[in-house]
C-alpha positions as YAML, in Angstrom:
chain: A
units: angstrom
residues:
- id: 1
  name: UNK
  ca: [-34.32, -19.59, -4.02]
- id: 2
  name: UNK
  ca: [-31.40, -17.40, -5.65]
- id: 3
  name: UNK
  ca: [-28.72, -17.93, -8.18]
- id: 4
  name: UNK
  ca: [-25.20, -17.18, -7.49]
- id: 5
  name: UNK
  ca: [-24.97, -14.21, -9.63]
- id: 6
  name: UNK
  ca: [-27.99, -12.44, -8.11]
- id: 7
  name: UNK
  ca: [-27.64, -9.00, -6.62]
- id: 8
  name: UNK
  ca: [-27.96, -9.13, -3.24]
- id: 9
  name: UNK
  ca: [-30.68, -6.30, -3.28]
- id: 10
  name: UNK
  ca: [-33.04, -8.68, -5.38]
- id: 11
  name: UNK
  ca: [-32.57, -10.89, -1.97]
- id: 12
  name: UNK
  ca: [-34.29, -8.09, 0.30]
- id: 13
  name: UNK
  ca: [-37.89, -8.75, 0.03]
- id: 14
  name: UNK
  ca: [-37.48, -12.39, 0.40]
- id: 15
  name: UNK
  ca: [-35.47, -12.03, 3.40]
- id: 16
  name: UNK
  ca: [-37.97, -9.64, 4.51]
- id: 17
  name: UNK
  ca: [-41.20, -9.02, 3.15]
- id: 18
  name: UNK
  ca: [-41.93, -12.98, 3.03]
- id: 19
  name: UNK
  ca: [-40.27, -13.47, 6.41]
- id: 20
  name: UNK
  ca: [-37.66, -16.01, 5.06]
- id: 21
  name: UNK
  ca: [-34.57, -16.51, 7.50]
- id: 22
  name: UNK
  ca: [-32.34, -18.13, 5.20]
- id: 23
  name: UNK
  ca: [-32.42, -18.56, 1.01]
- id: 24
  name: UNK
  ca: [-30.24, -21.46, -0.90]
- id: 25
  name: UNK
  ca: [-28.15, -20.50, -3.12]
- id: 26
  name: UNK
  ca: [-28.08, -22.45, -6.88]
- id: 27
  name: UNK
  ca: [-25.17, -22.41, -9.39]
- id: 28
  name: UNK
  ca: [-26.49, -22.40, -13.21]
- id: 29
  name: UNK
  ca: [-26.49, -26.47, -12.93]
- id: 30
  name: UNK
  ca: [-29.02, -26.05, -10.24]
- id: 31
  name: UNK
  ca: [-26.49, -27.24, -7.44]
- id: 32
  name: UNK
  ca: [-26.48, -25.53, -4.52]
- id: 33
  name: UNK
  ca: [-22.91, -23.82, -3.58]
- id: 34
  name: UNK
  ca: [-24.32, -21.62, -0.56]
- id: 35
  name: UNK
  ca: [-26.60, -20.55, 2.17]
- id: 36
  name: UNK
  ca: [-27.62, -16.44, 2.32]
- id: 37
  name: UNK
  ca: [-29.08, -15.50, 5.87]
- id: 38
  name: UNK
  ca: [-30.71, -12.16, 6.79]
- id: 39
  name: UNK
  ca: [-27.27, -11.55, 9.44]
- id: 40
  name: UNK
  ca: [-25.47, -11.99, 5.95]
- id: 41
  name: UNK
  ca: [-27.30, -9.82, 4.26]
- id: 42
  name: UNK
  ca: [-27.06, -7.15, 6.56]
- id: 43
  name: UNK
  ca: [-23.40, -7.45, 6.85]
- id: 44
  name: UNK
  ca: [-23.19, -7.00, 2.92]
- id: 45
  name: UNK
  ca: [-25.89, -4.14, 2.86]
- id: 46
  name: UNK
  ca: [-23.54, -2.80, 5.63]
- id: 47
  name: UNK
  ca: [-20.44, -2.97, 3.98]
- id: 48
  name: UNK
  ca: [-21.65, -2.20, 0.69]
- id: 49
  name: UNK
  ca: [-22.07, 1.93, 2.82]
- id: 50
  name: UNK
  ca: [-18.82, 1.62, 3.74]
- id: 51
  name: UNK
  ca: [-17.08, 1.22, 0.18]
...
């Protein structure tokens, strides 16, 4: 599980190292406001070179 204002580096070894393929995303009330998969971290690891 992740918060919305988690670095998506901190996301890496769950997506990863404990072979997760996607990781719900919470808001501070504990609602969930998203869905982060390994393509989307990828893309934003990507990008993140390209900046």
């Amino acid at each position: 599980m992740a918060y919305e204002d988690d670095h998506i580096v901190a996301l890496v070894p769950m997506l990863s190292d404990q072979g997760l393929h996607h990781i719900p995303v919470l808001d501070a009330q504990q609602q969930l406001v998203g869905i982060i998969t390994q393509s989307d971290l990828i893309a934003a690891l990507f990008n993140s070179k390209l900046a």
